[in-house]
C-alpha positions in Angstrom: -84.3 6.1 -100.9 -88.1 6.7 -101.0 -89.8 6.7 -105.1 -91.5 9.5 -104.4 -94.0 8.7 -108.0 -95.5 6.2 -106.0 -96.2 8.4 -102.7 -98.2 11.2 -104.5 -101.9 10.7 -103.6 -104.9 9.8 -106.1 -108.2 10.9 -105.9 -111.4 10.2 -107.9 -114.4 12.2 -108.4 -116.7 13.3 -111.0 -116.2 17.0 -113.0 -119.1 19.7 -111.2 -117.4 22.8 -114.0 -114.9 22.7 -116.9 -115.2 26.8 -117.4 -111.6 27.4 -117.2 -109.3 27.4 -119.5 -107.2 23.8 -118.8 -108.8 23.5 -115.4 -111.4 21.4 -114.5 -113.3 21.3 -110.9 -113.5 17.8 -109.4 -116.0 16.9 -106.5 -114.6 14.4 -104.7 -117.3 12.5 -102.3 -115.3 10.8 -99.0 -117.2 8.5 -96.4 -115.6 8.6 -92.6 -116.5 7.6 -89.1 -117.0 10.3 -86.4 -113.6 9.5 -83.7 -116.0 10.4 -81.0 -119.8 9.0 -81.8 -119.3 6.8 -84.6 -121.6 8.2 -87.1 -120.8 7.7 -90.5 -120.6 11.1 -92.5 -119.9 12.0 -95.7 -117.7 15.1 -96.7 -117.6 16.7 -100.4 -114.7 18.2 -101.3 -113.7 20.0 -104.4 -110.3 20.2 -105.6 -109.1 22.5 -108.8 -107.0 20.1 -111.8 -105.0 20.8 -114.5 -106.8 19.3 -118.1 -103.9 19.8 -120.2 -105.7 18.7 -123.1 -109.3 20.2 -122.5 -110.8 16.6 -122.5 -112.9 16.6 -119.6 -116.6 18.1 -119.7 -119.2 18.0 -116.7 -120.2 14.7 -115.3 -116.7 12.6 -116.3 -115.5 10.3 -114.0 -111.8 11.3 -113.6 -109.0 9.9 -111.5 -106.6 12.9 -110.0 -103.4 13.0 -108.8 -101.6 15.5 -106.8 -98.4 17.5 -107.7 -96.6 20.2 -107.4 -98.2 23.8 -107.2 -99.2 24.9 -110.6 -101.4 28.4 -109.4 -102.8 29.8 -106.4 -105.5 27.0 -106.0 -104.4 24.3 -108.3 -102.7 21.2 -107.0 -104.0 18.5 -108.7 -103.8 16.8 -112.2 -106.4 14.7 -114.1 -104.3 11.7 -114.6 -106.9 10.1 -116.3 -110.7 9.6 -117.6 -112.3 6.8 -116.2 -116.1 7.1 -117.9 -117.1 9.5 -119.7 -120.7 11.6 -119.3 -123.8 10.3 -121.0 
């Protein structure tokens, strides 16, 4: 039997809007190689989260989890606050 708690994926990036009403938008910064050339890149991706509690503002570093489809967009959860913005 697979725990499927454990095989959900975590994320962390930093909070770019928190406009929405128990949403926050996380940009999420992730470093690859090319397959072909080799070259390193680096791809931004921003990924919708459910703020239950409305504690996130802009700038918070915040760790993400995924789950099941809460709206059209939304995937993700904040599991938790990891620093706070200055």
């Amino acid at each position: 039997m697979v725990d499927r708690s454990s095989s959900r994926k975590t994320r962390v990036g930093v909070v770019v809007s928190d406009k929405m009403d128990k949403t926050v938008v996380v940009a999420v910064r992730d470093t690859f190689r090319h397959p072909l050339y080799g070259k390193t890149q680096r791809r931004l991706t921003k990924y919708k989260a459910h703020d239950d509690a409305n504690t996130c503002g802009v700038g918070d570093l915040v760790r993400i989890s995924e789950t099941r489809p809460l709206s059209k967009t939304k995937r993700w959860r904040v599991a938790e606050v990891l620093e706070k913005a200055k």
